[in-house]
N, C-alpha and C positions, 0 to 999 in steps of 0.2 A: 563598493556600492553595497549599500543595507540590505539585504531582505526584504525589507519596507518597500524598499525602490526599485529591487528589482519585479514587484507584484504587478502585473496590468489590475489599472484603477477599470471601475464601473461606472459604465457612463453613466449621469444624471437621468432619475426617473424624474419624467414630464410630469409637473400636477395637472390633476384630471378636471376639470369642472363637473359639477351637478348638473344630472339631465333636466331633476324635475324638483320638485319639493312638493311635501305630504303636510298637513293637519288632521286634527281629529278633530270634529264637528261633533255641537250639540246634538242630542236627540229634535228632532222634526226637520235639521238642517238641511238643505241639498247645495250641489255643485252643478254652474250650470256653465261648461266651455264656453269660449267666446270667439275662438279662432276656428274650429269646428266642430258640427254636430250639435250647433245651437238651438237650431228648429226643433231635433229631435229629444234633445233634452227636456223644449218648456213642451212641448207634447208629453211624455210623461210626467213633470210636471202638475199638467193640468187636467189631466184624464185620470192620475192612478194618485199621486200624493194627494190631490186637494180632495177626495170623494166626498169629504166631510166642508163644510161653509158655514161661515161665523152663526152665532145664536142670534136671531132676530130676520134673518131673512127667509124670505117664504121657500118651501120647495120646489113652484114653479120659476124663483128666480135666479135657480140656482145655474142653469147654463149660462145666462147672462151675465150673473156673479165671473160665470169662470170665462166668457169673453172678454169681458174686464178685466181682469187679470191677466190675461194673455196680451191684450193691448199695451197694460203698460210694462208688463217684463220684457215685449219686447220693446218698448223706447227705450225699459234702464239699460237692456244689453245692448242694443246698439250706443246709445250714449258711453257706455261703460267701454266697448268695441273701439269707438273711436278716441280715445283716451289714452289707447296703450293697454288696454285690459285683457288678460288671460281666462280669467275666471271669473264668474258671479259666483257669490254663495247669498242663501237668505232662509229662512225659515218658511216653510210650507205649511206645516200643521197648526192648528190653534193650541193654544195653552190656555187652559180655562174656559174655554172660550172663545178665546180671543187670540187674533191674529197680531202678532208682534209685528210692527212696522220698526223695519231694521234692517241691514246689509252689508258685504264687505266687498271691494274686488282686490284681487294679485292683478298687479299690473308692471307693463315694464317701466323704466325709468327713461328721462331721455336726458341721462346725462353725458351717454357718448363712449366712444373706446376710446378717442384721438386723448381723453383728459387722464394724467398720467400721476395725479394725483391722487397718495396714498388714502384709500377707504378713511381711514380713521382721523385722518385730517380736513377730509371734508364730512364729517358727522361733525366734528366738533365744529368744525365752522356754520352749520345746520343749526346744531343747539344752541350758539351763539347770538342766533336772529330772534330778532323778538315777534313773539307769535300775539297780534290783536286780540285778546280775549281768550289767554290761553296759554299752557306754556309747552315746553321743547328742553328735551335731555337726553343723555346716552341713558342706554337700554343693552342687557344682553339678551339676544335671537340666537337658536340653535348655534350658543358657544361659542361667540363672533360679537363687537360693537355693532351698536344697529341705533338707529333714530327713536324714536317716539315724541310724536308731535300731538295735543289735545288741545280742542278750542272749539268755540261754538257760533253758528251762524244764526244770526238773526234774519226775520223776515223781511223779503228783497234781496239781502244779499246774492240770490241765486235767482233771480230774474225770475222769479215769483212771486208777486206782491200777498198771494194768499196765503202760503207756506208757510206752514210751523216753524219754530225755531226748531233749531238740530245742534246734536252733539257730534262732532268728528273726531274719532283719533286715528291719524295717519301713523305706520312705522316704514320707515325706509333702511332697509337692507342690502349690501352688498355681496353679490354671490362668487364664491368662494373663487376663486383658482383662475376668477375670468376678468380681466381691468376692466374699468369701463362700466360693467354690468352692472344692473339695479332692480330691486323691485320695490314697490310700494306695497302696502295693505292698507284701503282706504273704508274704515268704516264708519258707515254715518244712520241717525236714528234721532226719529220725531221725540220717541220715548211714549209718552202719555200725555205729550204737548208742554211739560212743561218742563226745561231741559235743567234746569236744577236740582230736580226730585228726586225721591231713594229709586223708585221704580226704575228712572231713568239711569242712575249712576248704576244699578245693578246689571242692569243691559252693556255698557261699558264697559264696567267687571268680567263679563263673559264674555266679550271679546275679547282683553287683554286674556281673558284664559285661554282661550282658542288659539290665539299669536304663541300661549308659552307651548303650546306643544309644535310649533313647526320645525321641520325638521329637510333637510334636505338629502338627495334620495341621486346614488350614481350609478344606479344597476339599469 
């Protein structure tokens, strides 16, 4: 018998999954949970981030400005909520001005653990499909295949007949070490209404920047 053989092997270290994953967000951005601590999130929010209200509205209208706002962050987080969504992010402070209409969520996937089907062959089977007004390719996400889906809805589309057109770029990501598991990052923006524009394409651009620093986090 070798040496080799007569060694006691070492059992197989288990891979670990990631607990959570991190970004780094623009300047005025916030994070706003979805699964807990929602309420208290758009309460600061709307008491300490927004103290400042677009150029053009009076200073008595400024509480109503920020009931407004409260109203409908909470319909995008529960809409977002029942989605599968972990997180809201969006921009609170004005630039110039002016209030970017814009937003992203991390959401789960529902593609399932029973599907035993390797990550990378269902990206490519993803990329594969043709996207109406838009297209779909592999992408590298924190050092891993990952999705990136871009395309734009038109007015109605979303059961709005008033609603701007928008720009969406979805990436769908598989997290490490876990079968089954998914997430999305789903961001979508009016732009300046008109969703071809530099203004607009620029808004896009900082979100794919945003997407490049995510990172996932096992501590």
């Amino acid at each position: 018998m070798s040496t080799a053989d007569s060694e006691p092997h070492a059992p197989p270290v288990a891979a670990t999954a990631p607990g959570r994953y991190e970004l780094v967000l623009p300047p005025g951005w916030i994070r706003i949970p979805l699964r807990e601590g929602t309420k208290e999130a758009l309460e600061r929010v709307l008491f300490s981030h927004m103290g400042r209200v677009p150029e053009g509205i009076p200073r008595d209208d400024a509480m109503r400005f920020r009931l407004d706002m409260r109203r409908q962050l909470e319909k995008q987080a529960r809409a977002a909520r029942r989605n599968g969504g972990l997180d809201l992010y969006l921009p609170v402070l004005p630039r110039g001005g002016i209030f970017l209409m814009a937003s992203f969520i991390v959401a789960e996937m529902p593609i399932g653990r029973d599907h035993a089907v390797p990550p990378q062959a269902v990206i490519e089977q993803l990329a594969a499909e043709e996207v109406p007004g838009g297209t779909a390719g592999k992408v590298d996400v924190a050092g891993a295949p990952a999705l990136r889906r871009a395309y734009r809805c038109a007015p109605g589309e979303e059961g709005e007949q008033a609603a701007p057109p928008t720009r969406r770029v979805d990436y769908v990501i598989p997290v490490p070490d876990d079968p089954g598991r998914w997430i999305s990052i789903n961001f979508s923006t009016p732009g300046d209404g008109d969703a071809g524009s530099e203004f607009t394409d620029v808004l896009v651009e900082l979100f794919d920047a945003v997407v490049a620093t995510f990172r996932w986090s096992y501590e």
